[in-house]
VMD Tcl script that draws the C-alpha trace (Angstrom):
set ca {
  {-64.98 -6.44 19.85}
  {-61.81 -6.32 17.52}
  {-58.58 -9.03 17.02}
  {-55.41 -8.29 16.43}
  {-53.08 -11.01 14.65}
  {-49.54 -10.85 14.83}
  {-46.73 -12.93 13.67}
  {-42.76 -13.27 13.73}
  {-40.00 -15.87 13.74}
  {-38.24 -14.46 17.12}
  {-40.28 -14.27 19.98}
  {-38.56 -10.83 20.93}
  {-39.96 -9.59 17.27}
  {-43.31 -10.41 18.41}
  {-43.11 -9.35 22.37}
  {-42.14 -6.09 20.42}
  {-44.69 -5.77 17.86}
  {-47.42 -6.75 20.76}
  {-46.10 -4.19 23.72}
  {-46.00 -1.28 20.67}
  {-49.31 -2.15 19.69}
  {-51.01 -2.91 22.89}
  {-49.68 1.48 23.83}
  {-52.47 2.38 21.97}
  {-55.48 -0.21 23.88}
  {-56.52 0.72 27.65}
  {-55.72 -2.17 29.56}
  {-59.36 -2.46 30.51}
  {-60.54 -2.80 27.12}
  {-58.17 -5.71 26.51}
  {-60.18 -8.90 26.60}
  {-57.67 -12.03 26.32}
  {-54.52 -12.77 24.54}
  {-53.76 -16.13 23.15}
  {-50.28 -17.72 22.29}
  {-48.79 -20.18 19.71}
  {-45.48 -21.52 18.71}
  {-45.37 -23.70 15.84}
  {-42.38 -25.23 14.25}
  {-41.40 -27.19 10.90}
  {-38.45 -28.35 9.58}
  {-36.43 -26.77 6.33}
  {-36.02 -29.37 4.64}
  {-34.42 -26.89 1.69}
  {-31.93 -26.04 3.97}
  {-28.30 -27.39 4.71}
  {-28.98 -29.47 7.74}
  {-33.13 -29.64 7.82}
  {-33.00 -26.11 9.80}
  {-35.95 -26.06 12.77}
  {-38.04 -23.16 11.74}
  {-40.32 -21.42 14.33}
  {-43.54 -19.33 14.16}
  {-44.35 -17.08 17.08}
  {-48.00 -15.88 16.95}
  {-50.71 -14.40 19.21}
  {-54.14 -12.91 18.74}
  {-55.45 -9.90 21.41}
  {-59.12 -9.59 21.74}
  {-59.88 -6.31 22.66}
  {-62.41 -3.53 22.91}
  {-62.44 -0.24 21.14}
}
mol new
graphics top color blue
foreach p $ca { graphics top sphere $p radius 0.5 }
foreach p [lrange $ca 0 end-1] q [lrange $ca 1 end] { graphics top cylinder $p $q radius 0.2 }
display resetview
């Protein structure tokens, strides 16, 4: 069994980053995907700015 992390700050950055990756895995050999969004505040920012992680992990099969 093998993970693959991934990570962005738009969620289209990371749908991209998963779909390009995920070309290369059989769809059989993927096991689960999990999902997170986290968020914290700027506070070094004009404003306190809402900053947003989008990240997933694919279990998968080689």
């Amino acid at each position: 069994m093998r993970v693959k992390l991934f990570e962005a700050e738009h969620e289209e950055d990371l749908e991209e980053e998963m779909n390009t990756f995920l070309t290369n895995v059989h769809e059989t050999n993927v096991i689960d995907v999990r999902y997170q969004v986290s968020m914290a505040v700027d506070e070094y920012s004009d404003g306190l700015e809402a900053v947003y992680s989008f990240s997933a992990m694919i279990l998968y099969r080689e």
